[in-house]
C-alpha positions in Angstrom: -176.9 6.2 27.6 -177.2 2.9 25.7 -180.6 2.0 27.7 -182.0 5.1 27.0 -180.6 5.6 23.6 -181.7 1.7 22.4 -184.4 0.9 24.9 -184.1 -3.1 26.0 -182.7 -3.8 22.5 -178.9 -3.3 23.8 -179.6 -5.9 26.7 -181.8 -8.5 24.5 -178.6 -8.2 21.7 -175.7 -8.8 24.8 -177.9 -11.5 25.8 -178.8 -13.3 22.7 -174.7 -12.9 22.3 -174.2 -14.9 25.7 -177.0 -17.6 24.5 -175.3 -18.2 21.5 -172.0 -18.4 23.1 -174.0 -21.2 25.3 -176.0 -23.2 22.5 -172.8 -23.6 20.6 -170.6 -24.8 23.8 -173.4 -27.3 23.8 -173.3 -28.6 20.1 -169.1 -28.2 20.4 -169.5 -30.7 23.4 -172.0 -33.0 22.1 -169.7 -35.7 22.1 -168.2 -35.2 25.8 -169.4 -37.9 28.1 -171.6 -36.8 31.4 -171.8 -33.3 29.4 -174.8 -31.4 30.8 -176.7 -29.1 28.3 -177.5 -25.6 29.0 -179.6 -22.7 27.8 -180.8 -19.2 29.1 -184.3 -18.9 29.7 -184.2 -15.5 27.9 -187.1 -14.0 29.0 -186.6 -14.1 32.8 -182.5 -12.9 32.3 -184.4 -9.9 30.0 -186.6 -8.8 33.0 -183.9 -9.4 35.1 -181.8 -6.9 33.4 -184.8 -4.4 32.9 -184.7 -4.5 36.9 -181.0 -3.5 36.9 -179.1 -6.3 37.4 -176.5 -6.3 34.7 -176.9 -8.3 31.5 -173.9 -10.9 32.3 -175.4 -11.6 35.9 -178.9 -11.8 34.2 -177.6 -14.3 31.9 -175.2 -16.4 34.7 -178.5 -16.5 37.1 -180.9 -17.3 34.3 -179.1 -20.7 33.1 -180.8 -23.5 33.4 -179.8 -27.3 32.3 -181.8 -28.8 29.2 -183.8 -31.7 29.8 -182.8 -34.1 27.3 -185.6 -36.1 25.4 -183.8 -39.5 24.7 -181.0 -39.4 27.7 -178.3 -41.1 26.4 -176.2 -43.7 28.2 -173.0 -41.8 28.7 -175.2 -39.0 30.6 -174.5 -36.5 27.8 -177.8 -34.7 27.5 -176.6 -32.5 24.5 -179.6 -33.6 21.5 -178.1 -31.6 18.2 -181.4 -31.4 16.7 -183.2 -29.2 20.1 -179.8 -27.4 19.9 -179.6 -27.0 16.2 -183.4 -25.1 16.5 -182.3 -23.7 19.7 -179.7 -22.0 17.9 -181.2 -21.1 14.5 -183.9 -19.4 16.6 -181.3 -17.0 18.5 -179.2 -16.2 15.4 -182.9 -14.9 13.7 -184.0 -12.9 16.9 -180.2 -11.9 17.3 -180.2 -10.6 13.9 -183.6 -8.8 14.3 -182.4 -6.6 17.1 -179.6 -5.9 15.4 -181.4 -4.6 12.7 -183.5 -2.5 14.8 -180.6 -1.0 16.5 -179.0 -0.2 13.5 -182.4 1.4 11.7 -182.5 3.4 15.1 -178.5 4.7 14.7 -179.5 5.7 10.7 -182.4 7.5 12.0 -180.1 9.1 14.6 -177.3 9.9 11.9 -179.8 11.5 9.1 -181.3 13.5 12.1 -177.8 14.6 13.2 -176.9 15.2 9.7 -180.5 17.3 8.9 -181.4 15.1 6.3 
């Protein structure tokens, strides 16, 4: 129902969620020696989930480590500033299809409702 209803929106929101939840384990862990940055490469868990695997198996097989600019000597490769963007970046696209979806659940509502 929610594909169908939604179209990839419902997938591309679960897995902006699940980036998010990633970009901000990274900033959280900047600090943490031999810490190893990670990120989803978005577009290949999207197509991955329009193929049918599920979104959270998209997302787990999509992860990919970051490879830091200026690697620092504790082997940390968190750099706030790619993470900061990184992040800013989801939240906008993340807030996007949001919006989408709930403009699509309005439209379905005043339809409903014979408006």
């Amino acid at each position: 129902m929610g594909t169908s209803l939604f179209g990839i929106h419902g997938q591309a929101l679960e897995l902006r969620s699940q980036r998010l939840g990633l970009i901000t384990s990274n900033i959280a862990n900047a600090g943490t020696p031999g810490y190893k940055a990670r990120d989803i490469d978005f577009p290949s868990a999207l197509a991955a989930s329009e193929r049918g695997v599920g979104t959270g198996r998209a997302a787990a097989d999509a992860i990919q480590y970051r490879v830091p600019v200026m690697p620092s000597l504790d082997g940390n490769t968190v750099e706030m500033a790619t993470e900061q963007t990184a992040f800013a970046e989801n939240a906008v696209a993340y807030q996007a299809t949001l919006s989408f979806i709930r403009g699509r659940v309005e439209t379905l509502t005043r339809a409903l409702k014979g408006e």
